[in-house]
C-alpha positions in Angstrom: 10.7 6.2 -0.5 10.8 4.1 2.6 8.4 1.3 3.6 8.7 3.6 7.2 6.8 6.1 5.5 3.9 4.7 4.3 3.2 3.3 8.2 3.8 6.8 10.0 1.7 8.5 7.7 -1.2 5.4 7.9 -0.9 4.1 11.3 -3.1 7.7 12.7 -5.5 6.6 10.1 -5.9 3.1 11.1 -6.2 4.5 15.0 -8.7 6.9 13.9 -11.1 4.0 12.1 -10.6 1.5 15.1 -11.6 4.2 17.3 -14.7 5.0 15.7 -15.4 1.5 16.1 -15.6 1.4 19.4 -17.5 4.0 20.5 -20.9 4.0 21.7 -22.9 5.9 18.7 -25.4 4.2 16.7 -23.7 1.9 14.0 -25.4 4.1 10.8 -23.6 7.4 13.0 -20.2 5.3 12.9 -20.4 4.3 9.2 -20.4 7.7 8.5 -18.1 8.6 10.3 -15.6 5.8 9.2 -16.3 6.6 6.0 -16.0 10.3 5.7 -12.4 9.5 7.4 -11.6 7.1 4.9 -13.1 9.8 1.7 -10.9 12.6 3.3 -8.1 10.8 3.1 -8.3 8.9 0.2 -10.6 11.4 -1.5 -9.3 14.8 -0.1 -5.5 13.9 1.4 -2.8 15.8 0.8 -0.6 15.1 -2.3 2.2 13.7 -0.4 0.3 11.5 1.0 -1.8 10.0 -1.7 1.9 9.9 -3.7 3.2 7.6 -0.7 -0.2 5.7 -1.6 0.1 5.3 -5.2 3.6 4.7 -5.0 3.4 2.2 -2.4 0.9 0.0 -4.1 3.4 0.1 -7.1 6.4 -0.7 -5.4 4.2 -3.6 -3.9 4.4 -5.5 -7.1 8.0 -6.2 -6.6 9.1 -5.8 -3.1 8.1 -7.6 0.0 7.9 -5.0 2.3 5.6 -2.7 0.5 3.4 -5.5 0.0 3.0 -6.5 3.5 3.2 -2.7 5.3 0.5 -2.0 2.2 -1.7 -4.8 2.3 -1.4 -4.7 6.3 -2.8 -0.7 6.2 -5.4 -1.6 3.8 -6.7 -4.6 6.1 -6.5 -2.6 9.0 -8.5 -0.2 7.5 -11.0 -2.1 6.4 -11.6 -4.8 9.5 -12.7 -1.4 11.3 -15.2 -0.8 8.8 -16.1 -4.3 9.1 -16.8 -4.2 12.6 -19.3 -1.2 12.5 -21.4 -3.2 9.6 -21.5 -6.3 11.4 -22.3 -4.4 14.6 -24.8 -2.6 12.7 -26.3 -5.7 10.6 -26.8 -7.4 14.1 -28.9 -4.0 15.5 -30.9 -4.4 12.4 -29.4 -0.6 11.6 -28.0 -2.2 8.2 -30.1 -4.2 5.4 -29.7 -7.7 7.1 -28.5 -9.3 3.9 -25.4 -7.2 3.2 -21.9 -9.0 3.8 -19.8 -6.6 6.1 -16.9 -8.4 4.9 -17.5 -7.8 1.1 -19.4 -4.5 1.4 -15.9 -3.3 4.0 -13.9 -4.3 0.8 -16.6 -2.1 -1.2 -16.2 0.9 0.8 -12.5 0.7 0.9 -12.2 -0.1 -3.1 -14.6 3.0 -3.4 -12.1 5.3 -1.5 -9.1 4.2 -2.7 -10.6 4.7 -5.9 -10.2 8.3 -5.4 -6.4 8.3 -5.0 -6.7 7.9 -9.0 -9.3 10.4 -9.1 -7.8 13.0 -7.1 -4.2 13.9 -9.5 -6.7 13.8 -12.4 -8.6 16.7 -10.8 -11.9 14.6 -9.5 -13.5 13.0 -12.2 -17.4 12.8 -12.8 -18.8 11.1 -9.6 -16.9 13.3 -6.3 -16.0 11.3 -2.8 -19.1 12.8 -1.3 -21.5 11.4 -3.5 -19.6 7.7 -3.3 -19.6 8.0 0.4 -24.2 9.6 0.5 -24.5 5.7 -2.1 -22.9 3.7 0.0 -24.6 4.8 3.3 -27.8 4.6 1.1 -27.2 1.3 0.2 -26.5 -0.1 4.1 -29.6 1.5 5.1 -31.8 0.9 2.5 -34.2 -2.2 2.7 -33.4 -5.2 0.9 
């Protein structure tokens, strides 16, 4: 497996987020948006894929390249998802006390968290209900 790979197959993901991020809908509309990417393609990708994932994040442990090309999809990824809290936070669309910086990290670590999920058949809690608690949780009050 190349390092190559990996970025051909995550840089239209990493466009797609960013793009989301920018456009004029209301942030909560965004979120949603961001996040239902990030679930189907964490949550719901294609086996290939998720292998160039897994294995990527394995290969990071001992090679430099993986570790950058890996660790630069995954901030990528989640600055966009940043961007939409914060934008959101500010609106007063999002509980004013959430961190978009931890609670990006949260969303991400939630998806990702289906790549394991996904070769084991699912497991008890699916992508869609991960992705209805943590819209729940921006929205709701503190």
């Amino acid at each position: 497996m190349r390092v190559r790979a990996i970025e051909e197959r995550g840089l239209p993901l990493v466009k797609e987020l960013a793009r989301l991020a920018r456009r004029p809908d209301p942030p909560p509309v965004k979120l949603e948006g961001a996040l239902d990417v990030l679930f189907g393609a964490f949550g719901a990708s294609d086996e290939r894929f998720a292998g160039l994932l897994l294995e990527g994040w394995l290969r990071a442990r001992r090679d430099k390249r993986f570790r950058l090309a890996m660790a630069w999809l995954r901030e990528q990824l989640r600055l966009s998802v940043e961007e939409i809290l914060a934008e959101g936070i500010a609106a007063g669309a999002f509980r004013r006390d959430l961190d978009p910086v931890v609670f990006s990290a949260a969303c991400l670590g939630a998806a990702e968290g289906c790549l394991l999920q996904s070769p084991s058949q699912g497991g008890t809690v699916s992508p869609d209900q991960l992705l209805k608690l943590l819209l729940r949780f921006a929205l709701s009050e503190a």
